[in-house]
N, CA, C and O atoms as a Maestro MAE file, in Angstrom:
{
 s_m_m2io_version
 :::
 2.0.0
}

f_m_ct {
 s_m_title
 :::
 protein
 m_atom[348] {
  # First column is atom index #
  i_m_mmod_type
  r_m_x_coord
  r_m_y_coord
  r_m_z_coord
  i_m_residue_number
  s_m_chain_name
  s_m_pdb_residue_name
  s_m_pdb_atom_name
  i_m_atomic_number
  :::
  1 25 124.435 75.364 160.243 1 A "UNK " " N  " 7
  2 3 123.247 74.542 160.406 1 A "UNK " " CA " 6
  3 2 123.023 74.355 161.908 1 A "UNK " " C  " 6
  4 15 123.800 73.906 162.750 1 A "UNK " " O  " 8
  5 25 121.925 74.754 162.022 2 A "UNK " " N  " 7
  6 3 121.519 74.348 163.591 2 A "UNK " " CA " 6
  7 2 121.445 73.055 164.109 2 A "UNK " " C  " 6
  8 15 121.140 72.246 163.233 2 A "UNK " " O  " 8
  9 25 121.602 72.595 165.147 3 A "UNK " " N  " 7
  10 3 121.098 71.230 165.724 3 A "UNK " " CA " 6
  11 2 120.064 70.175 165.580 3 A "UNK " " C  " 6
  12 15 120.115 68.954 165.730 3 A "UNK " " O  " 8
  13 25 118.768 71.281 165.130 4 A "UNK " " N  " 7
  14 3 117.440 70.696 165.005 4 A "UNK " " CA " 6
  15 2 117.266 70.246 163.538 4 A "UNK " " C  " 6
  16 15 116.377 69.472 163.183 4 A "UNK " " O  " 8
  17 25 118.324 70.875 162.590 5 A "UNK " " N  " 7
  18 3 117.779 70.755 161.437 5 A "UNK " " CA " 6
  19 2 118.794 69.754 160.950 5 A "UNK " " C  " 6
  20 15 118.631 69.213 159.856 5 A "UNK " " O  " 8
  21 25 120.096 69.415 161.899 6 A "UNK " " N  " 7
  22 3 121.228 68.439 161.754 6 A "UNK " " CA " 6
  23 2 120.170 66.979 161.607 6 A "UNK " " C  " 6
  24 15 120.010 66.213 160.656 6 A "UNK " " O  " 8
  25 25 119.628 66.999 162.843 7 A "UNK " " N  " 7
  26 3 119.064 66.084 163.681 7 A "UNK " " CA " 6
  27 2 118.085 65.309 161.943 7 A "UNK " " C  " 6
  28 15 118.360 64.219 161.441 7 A "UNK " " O  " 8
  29 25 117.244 66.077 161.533 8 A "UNK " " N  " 7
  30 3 116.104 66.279 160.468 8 A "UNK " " CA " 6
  31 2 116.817 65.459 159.332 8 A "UNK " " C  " 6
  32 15 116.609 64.296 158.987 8 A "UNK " " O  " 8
  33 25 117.939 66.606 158.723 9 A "UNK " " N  " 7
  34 3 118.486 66.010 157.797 9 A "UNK " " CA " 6
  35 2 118.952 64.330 157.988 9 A "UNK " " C  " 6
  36 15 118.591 63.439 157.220 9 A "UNK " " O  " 8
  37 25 119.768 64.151 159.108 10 A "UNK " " N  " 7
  38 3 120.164 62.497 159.566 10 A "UNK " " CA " 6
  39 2 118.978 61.716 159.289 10 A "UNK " " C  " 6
  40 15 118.702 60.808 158.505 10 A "UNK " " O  " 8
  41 25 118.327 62.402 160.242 11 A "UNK " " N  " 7
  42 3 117.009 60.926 159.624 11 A "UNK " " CA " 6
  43 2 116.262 61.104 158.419 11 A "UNK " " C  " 6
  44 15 115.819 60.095 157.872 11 A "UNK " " O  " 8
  45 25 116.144 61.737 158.139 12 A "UNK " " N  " 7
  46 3 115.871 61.918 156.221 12 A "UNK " " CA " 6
  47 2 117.178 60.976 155.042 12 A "UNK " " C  " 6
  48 15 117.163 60.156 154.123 12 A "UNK " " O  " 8
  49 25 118.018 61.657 155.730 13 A "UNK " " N  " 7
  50 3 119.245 61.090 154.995 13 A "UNK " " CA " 6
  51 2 119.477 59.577 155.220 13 A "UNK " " C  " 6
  52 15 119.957 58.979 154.257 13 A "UNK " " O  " 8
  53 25 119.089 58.522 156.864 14 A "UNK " " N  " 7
  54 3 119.212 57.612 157.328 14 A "UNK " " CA " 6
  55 2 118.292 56.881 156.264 14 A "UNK " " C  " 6
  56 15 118.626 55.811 155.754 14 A "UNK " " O  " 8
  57 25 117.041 57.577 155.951 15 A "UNK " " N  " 7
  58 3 115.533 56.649 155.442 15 A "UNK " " CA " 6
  59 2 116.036 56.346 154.049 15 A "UNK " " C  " 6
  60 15 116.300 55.272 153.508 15 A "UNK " " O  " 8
  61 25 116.108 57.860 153.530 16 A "UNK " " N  " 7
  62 3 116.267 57.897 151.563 16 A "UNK " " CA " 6
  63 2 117.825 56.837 151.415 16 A "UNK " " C  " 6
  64 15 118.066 56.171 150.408 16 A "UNK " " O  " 8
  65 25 118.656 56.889 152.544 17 A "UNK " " N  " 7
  66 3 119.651 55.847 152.123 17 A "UNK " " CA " 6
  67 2 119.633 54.547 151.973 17 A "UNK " " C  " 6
  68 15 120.293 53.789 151.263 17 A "UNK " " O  " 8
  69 25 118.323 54.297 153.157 18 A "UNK " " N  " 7
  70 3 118.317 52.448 152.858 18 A "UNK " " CA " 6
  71 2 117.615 52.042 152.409 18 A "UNK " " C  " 6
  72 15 117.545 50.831 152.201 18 A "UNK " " O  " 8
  73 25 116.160 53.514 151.800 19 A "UNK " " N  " 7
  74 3 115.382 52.730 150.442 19 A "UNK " " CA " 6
  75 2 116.240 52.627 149.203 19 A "UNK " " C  " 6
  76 15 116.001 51.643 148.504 19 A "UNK " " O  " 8
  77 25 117.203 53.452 148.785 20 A "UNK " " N  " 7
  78 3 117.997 53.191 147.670 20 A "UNK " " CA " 6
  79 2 119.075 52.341 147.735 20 A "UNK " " C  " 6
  80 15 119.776 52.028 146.773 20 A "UNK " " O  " 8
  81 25 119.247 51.855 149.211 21 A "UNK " " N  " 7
  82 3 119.983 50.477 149.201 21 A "UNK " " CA " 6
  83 2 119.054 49.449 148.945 21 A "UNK " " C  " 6
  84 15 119.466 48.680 148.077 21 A "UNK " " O  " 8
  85 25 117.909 49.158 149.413 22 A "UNK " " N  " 7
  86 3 117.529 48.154 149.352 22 A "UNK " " CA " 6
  87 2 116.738 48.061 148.069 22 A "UNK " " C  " 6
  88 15 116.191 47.026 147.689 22 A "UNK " " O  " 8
  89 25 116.712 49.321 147.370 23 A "UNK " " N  " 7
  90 3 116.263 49.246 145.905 23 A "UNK " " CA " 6
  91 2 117.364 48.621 145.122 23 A "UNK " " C  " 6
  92 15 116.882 48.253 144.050 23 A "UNK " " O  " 8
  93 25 118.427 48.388 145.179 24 A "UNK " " N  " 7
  94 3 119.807 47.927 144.515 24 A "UNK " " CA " 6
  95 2 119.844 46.693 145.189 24 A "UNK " " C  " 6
  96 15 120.976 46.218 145.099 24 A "UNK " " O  " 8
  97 25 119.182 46.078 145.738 25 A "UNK " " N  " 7
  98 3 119.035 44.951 146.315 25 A "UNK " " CA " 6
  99 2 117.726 43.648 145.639 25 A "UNK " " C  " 6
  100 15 117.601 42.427 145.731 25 A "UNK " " O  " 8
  101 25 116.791 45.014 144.828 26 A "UNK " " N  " 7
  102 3 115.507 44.171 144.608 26 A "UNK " " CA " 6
  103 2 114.930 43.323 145.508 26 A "UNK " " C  " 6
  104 15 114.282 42.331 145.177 26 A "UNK " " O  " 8
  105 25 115.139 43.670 146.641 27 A "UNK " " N  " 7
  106 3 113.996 42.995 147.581 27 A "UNK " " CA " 6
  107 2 115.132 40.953 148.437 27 A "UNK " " C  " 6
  108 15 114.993 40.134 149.346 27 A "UNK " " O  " 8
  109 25 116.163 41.277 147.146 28 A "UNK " " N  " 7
  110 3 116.571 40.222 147.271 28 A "UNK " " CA " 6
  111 2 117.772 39.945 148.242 28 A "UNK " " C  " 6
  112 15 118.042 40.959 148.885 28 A "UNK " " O  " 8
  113 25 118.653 38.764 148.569 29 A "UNK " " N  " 7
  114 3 119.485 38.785 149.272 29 A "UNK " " CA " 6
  115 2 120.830 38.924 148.319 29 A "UNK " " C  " 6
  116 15 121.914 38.738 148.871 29 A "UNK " " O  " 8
  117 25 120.811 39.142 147.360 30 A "UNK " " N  " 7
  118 3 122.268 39.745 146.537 30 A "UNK " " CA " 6
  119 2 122.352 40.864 145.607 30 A "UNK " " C  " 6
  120 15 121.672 40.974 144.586 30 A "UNK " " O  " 8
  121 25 123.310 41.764 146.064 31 A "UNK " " N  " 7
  122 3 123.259 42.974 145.133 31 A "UNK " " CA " 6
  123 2 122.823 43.120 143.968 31 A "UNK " " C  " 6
  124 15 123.863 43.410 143.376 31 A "UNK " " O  " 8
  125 25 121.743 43.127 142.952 32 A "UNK " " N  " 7
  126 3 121.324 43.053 141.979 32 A "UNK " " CA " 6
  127 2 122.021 44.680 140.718 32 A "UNK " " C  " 6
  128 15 122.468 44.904 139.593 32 A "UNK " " O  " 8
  129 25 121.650 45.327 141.967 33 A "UNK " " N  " 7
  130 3 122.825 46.676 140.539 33 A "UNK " " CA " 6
  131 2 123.295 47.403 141.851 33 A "UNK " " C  " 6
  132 15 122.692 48.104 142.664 33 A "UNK " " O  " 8
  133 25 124.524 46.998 141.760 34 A "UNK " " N  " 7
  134 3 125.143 47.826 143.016 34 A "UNK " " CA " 6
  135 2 125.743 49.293 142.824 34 A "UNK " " C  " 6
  136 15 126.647 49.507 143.631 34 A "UNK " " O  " 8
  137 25 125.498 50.260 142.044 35 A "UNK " " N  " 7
  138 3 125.647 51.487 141.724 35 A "UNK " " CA " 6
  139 2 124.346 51.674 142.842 35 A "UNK " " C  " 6
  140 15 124.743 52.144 143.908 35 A "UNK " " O  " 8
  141 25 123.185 51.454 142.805 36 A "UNK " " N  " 7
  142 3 122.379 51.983 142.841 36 A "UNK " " CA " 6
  143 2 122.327 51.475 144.672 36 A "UNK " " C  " 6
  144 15 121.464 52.177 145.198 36 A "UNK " " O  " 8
  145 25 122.894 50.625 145.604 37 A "UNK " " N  " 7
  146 3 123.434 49.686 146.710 37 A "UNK " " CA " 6
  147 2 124.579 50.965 146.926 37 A "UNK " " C  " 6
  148 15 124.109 51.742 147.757 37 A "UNK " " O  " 8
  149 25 125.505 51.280 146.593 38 A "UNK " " N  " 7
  150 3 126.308 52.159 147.107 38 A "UNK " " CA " 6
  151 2 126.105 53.732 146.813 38 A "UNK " " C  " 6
  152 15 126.772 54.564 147.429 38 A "UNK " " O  " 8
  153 25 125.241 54.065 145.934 39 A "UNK " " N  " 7
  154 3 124.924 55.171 146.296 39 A "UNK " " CA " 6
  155 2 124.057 55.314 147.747 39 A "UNK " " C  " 6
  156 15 124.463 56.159 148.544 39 A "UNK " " O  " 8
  157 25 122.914 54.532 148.088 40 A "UNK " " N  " 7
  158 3 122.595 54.039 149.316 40 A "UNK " " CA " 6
  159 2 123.079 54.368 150.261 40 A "UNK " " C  " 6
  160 15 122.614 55.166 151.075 40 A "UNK " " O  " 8
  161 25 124.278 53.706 150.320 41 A "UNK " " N  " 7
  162 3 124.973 53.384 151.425 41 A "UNK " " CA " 6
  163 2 125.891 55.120 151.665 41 A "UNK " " C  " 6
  164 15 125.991 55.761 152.712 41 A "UNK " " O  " 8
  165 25 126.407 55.453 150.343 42 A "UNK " " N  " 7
  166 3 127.040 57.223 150.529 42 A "UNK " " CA " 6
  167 2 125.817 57.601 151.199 42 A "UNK " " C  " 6
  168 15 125.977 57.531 152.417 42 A "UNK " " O  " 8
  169 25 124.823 57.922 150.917 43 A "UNK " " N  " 7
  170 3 123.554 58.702 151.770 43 A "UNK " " CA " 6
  171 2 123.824 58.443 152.853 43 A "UNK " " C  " 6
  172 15 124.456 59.238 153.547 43 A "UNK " " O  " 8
  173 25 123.361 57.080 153.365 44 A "UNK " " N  " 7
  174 3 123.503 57.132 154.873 44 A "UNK " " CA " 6
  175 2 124.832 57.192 156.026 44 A "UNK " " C  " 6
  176 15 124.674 57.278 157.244 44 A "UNK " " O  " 8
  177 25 126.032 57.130 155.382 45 A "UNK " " N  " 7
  178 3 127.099 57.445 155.557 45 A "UNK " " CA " 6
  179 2 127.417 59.211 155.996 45 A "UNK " " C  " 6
  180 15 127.708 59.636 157.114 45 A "UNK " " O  " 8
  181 25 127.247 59.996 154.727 46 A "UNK " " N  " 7
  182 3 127.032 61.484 154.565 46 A "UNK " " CA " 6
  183 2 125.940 61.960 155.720 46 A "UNK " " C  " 6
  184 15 126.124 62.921 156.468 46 A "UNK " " O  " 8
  185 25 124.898 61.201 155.723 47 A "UNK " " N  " 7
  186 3 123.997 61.972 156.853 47 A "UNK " " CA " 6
  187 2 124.487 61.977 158.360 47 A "UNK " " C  " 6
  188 15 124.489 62.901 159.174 47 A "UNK " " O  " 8
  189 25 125.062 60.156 158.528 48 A "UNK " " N  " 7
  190 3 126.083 60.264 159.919 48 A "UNK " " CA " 6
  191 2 126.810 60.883 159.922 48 A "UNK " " C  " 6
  192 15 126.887 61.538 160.961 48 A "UNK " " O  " 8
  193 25 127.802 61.157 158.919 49 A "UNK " " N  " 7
  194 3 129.051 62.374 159.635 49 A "UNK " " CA " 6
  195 2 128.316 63.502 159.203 49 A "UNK " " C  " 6
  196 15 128.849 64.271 160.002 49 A "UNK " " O  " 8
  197 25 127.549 64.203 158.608 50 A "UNK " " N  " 7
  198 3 126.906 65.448 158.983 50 A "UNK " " CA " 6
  199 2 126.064 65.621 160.765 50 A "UNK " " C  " 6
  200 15 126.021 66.559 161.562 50 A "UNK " " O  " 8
  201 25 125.695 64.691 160.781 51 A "UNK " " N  " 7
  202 3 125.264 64.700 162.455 51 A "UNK " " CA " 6
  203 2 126.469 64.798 163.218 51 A "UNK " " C  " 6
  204 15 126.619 65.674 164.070 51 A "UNK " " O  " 8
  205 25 127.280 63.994 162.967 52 A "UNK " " N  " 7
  206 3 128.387 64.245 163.765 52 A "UNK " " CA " 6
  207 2 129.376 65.501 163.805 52 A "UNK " " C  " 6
  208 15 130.019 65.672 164.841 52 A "UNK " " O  " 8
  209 25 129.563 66.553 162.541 53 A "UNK " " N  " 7
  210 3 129.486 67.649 162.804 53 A "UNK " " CA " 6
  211 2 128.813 68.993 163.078 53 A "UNK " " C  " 6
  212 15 129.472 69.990 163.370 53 A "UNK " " O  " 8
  213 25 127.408 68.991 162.972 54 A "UNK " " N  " 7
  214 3 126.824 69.412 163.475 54 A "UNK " " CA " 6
  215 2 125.657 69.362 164.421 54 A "UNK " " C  " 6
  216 15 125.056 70.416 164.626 54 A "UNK " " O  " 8
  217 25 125.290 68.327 164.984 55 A "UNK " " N  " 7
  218 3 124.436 67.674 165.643 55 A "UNK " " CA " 6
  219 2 125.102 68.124 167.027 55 A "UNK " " C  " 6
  220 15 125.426 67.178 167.744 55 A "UNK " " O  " 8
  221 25 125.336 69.271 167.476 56 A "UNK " " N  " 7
  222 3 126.105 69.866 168.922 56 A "UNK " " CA " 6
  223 2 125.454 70.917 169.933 56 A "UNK " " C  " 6
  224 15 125.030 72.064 169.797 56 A "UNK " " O  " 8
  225 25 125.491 70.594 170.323 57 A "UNK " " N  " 7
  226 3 125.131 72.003 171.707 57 A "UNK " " CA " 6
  227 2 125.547 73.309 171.044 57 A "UNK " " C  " 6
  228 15 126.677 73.387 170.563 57 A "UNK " " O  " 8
  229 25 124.704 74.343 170.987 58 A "UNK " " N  " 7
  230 3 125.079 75.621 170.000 58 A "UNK " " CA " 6
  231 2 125.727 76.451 171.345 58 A "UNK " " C  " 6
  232 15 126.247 77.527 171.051 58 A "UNK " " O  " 8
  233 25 125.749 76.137 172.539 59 A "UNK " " N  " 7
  234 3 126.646 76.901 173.830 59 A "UNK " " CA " 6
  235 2 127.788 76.577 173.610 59 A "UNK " " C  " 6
  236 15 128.701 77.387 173.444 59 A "UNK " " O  " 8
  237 25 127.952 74.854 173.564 60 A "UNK " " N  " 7
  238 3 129.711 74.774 174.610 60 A "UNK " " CA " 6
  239 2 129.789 73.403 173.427 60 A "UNK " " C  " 6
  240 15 130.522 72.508 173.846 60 A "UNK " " O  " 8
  241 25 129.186 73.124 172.105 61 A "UNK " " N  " 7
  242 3 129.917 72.515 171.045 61 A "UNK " " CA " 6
  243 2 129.602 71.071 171.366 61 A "UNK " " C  " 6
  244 15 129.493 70.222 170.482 61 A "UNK " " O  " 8
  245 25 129.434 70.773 172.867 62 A "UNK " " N  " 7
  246 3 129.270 68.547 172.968 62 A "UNK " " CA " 6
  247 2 128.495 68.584 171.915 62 A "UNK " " C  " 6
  248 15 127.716 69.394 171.413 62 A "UNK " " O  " 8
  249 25 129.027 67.123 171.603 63 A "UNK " " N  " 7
  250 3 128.169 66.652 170.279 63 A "UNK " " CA " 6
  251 2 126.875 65.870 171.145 63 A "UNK " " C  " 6
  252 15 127.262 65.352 172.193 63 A "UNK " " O  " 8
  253 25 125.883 65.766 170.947 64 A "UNK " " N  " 7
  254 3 124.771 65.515 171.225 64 A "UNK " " CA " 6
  255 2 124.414 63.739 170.870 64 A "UNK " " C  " 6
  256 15 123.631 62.995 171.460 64 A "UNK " " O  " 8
  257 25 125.132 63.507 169.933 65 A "UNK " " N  " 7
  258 3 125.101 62.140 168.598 65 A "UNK " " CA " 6
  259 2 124.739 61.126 170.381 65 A "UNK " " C  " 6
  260 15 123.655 60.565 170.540 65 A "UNK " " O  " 8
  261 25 125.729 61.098 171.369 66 A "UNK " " N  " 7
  262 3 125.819 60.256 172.013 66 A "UNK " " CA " 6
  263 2 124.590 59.833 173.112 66 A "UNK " " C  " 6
  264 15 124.564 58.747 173.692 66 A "UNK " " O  " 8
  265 25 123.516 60.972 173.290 67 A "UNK " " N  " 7
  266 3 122.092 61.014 173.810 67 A "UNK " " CA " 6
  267 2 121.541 60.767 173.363 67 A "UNK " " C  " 6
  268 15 121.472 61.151 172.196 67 A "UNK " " O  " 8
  269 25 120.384 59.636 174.060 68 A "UNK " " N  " 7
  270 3 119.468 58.568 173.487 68 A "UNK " " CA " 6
  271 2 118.305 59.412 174.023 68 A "UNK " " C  " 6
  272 15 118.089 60.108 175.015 68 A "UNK " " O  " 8
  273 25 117.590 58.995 172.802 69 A "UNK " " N  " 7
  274 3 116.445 59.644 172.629 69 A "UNK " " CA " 6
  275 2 116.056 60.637 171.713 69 A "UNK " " C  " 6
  276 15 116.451 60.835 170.564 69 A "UNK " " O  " 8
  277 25 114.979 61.403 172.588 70 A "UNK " " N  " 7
  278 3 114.801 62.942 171.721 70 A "UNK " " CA " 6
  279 2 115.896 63.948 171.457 70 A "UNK " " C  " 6
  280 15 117.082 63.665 171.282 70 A "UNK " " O  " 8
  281 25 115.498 64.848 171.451 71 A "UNK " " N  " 7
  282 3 116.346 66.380 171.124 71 A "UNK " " CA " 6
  283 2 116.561 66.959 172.754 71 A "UNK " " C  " 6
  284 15 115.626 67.683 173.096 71 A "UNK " " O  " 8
  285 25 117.797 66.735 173.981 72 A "UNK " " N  " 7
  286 3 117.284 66.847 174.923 72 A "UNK " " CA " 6
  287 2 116.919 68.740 174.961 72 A "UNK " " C  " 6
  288 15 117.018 69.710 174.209 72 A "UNK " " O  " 8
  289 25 116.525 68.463 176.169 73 A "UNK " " N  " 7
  290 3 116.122 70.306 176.769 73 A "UNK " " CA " 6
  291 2 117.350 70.657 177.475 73 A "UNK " " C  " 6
  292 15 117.637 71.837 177.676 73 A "UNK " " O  " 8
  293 25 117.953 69.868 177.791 74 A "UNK " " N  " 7
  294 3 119.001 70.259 178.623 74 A "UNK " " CA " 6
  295 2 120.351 69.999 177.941 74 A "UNK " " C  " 6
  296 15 120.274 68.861 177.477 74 A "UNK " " O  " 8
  297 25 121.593 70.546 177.657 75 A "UNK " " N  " 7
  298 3 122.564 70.182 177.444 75 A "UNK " " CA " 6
  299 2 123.544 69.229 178.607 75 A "UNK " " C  " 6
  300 15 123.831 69.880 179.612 75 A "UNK " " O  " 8
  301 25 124.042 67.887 178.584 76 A "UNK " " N  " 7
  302 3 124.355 67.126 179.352 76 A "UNK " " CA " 6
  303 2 125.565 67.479 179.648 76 A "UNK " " C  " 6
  304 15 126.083 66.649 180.395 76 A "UNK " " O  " 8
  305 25 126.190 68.281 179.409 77 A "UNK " " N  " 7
  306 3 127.742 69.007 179.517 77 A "UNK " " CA " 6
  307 2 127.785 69.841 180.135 77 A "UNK " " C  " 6
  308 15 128.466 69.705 181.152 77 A "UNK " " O  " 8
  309 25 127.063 71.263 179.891 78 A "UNK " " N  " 7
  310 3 126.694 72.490 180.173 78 A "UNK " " CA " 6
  311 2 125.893 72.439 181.321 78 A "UNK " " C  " 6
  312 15 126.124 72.754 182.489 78 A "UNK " " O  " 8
  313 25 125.061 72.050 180.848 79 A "UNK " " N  " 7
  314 3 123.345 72.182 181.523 79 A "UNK " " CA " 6
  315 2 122.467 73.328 181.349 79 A "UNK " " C  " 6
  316 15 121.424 73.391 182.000 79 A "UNK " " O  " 8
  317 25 122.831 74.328 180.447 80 A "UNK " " N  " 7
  318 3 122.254 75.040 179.502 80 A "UNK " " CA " 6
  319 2 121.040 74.382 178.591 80 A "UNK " " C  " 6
  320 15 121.067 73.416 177.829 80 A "UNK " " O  " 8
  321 25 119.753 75.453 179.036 81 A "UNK " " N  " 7
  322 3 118.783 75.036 178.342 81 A "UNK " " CA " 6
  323 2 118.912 74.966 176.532 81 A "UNK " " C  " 6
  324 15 118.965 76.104 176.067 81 A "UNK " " O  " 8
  325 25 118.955 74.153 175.748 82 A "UNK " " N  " 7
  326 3 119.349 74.412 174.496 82 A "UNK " " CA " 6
  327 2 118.102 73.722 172.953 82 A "UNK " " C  " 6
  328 15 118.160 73.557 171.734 82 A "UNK " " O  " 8
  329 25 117.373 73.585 173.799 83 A "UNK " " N  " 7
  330 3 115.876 73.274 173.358 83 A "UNK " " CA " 6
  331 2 115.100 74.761 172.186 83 A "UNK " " C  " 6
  332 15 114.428 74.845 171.157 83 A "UNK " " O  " 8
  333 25 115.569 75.425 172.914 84 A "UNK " " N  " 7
  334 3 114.920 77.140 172.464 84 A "UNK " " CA " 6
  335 2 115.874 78.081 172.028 84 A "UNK " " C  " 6
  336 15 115.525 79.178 171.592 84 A "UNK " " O  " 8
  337 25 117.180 77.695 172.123 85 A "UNK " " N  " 7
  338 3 118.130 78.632 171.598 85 A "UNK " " CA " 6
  339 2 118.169 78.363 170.222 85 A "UNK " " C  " 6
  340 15 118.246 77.392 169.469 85 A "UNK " " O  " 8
  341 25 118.065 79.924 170.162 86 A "UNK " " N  " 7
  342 3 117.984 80.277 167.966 86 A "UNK " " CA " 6
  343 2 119.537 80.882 167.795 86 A "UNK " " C  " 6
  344 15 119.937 82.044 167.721 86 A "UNK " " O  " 8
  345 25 120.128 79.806 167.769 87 A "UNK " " N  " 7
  346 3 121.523 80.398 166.949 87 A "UNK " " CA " 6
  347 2 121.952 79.527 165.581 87 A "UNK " " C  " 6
  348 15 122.934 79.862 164.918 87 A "UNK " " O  " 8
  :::
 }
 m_bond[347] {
  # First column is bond index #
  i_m_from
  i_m_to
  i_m_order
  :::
  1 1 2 1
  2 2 3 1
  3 3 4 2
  4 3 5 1
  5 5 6 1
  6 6 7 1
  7 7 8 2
  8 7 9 1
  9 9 10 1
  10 10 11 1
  11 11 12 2
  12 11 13 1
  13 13 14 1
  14 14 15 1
  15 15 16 2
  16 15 17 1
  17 17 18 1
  18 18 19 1
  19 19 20 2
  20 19 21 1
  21 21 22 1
  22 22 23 1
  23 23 24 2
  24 23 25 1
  25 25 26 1
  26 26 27 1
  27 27 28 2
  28 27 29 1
  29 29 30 1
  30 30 31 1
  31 31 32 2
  32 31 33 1
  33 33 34 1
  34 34 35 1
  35 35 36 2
  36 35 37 1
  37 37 38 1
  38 38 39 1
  39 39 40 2
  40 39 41 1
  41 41 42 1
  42 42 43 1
  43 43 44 2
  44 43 45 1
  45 45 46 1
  46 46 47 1
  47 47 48 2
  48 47 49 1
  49 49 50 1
  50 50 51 1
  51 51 52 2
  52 51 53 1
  53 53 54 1
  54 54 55 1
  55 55 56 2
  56 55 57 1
  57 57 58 1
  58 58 59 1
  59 59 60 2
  60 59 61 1
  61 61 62 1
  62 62 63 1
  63 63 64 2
  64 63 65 1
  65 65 66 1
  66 66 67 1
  67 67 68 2
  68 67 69 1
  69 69 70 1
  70 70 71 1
  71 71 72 2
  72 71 73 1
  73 73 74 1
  74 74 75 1
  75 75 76 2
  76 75 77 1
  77 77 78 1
  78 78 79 1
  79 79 80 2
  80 79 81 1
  81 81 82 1
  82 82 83 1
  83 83 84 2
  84 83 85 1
  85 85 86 1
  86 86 87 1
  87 87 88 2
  88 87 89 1
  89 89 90 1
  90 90 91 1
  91 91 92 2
  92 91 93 1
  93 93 94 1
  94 94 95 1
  95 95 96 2
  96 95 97 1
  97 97 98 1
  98 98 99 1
  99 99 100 2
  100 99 101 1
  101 101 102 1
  102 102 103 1
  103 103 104 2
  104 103 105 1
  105 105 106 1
  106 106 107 1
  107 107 108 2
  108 107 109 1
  109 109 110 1
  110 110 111 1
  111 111 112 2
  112 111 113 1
  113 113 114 1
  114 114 115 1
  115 115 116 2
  116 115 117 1
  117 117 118 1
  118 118 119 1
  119 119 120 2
  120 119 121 1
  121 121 122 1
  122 122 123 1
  123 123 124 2
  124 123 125 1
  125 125 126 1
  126 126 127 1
  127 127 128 2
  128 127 129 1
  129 129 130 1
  130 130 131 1
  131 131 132 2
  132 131 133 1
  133 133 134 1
  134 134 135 1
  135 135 136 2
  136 135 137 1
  137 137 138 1
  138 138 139 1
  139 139 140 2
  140 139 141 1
  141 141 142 1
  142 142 143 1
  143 143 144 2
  144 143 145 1
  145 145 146 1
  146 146 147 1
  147 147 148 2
  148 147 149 1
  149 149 150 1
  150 150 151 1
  151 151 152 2
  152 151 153 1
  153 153 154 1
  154 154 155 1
  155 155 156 2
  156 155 157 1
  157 157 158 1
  158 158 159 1
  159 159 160 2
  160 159 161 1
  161 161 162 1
  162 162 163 1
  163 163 164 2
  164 163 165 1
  165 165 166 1
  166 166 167 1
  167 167 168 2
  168 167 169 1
  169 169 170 1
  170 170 171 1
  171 171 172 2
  172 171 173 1
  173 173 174 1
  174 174 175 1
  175 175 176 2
  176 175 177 1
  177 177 178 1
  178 178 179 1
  179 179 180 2
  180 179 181 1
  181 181 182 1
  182 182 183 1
  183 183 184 2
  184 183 185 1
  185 185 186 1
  186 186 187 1
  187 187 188 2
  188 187 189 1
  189 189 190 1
  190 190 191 1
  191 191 192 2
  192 191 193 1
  193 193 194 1
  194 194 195 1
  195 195 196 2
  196 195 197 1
  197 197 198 1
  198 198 199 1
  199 199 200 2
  200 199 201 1
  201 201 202 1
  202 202 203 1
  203 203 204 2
  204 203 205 1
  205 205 206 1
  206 206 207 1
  207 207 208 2
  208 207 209 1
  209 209 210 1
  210 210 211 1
  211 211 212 2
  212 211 213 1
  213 213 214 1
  214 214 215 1
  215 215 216 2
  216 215 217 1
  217 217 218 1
  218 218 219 1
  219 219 220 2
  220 219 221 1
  221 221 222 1
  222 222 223 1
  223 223 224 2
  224 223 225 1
  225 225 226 1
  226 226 227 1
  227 227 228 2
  228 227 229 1
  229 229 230 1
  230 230 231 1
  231 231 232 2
  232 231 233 1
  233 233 234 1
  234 234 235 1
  235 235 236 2
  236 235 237 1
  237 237 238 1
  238 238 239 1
  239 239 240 2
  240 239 241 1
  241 241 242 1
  242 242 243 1
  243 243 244 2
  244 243 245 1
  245 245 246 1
  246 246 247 1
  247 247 248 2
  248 247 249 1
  249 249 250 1
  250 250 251 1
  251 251 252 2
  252 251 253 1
  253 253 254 1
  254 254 255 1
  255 255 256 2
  256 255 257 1
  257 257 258 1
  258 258 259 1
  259 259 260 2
  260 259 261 1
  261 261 262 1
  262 262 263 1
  263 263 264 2
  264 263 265 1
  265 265 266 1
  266 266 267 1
  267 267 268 2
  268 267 269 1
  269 269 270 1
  270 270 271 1
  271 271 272 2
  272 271 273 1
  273 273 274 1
  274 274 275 1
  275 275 276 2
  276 275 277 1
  277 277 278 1
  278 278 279 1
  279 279 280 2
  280 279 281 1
  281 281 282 1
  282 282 283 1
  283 283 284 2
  284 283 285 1
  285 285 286 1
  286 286 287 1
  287 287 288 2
  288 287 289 1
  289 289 290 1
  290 290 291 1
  291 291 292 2
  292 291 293 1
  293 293 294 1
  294 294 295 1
  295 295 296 2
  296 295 297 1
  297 297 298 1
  298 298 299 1
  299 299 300 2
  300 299 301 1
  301 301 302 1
  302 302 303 1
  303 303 304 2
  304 303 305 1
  305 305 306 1
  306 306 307 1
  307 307 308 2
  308 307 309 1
  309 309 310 1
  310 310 311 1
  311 311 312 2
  312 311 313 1
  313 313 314 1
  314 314 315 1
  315 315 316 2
  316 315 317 1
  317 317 318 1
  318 318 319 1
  319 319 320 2
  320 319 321 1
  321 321 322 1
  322 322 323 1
  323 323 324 2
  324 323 325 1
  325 325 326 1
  326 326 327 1
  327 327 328 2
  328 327 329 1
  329 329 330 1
  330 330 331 1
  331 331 332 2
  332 331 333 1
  333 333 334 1
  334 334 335 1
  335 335 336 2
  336 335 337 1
  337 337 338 1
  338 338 339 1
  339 339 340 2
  340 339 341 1
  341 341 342 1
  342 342 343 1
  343 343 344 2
  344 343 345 1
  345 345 346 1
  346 346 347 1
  347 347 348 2
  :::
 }
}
C-alpha cells in the first residue's frame, strides 16, 4: 500500500469509527449497546496502526504519522521529493 492511499484509508477508517461509536452511544452519555461502541472503537484503532505501518516515505521508510499537516512534498529525513513517487 502506498502512502497516499495509507493516509485515505486512516481518515476513512478515523470517520466510519466514531460514527459507529457514537451510534452505540445513541447520541447519549452512556453506552447504550456496546458491541456496536467497540466495534467503533476496533475501526479507529485498526486505521491508526495501519497508518503507522504504512503511512512512510516509499525512499528511506520514516514514518510520516509524526508531520502535521498535509501529505508533505518533501520527505523530512531524506529530503527526497516523495509527493510524485509511484512505488
Amino acid at each position: 500500500m502506498n502512502f497516499k492511499t495509507s493516509r485515505t484509508v486512516m481518515w476513512i477508517g478515523f470517520v466510519i469509527g466514531i460514527i459507529v461509536a457514537l451510534i452505540g452511544t445513541s447520541g447519549g452519555n452512556e453506552v447504550t449497546n456496546p458491541w456496536l461502541f467497540g466495534i467503533g472503537m476496533v475501526i479507529f484503532i485498526l486505521s491508526l496502526l495501519q497508518a503507522f505501518i504504512f503511512y512512510r516515505c516509499p525512499i528511506c521508510g520514516y514514518s510520516l504519522m509524526n508531520v502535521k499537516g498535509c501529505i508533505p512534498k518533501y520527505c523530512p529525513k531524506c529530503g527526497e521529493v516523495i509527493n510524485d513517487v509511484q512505488r
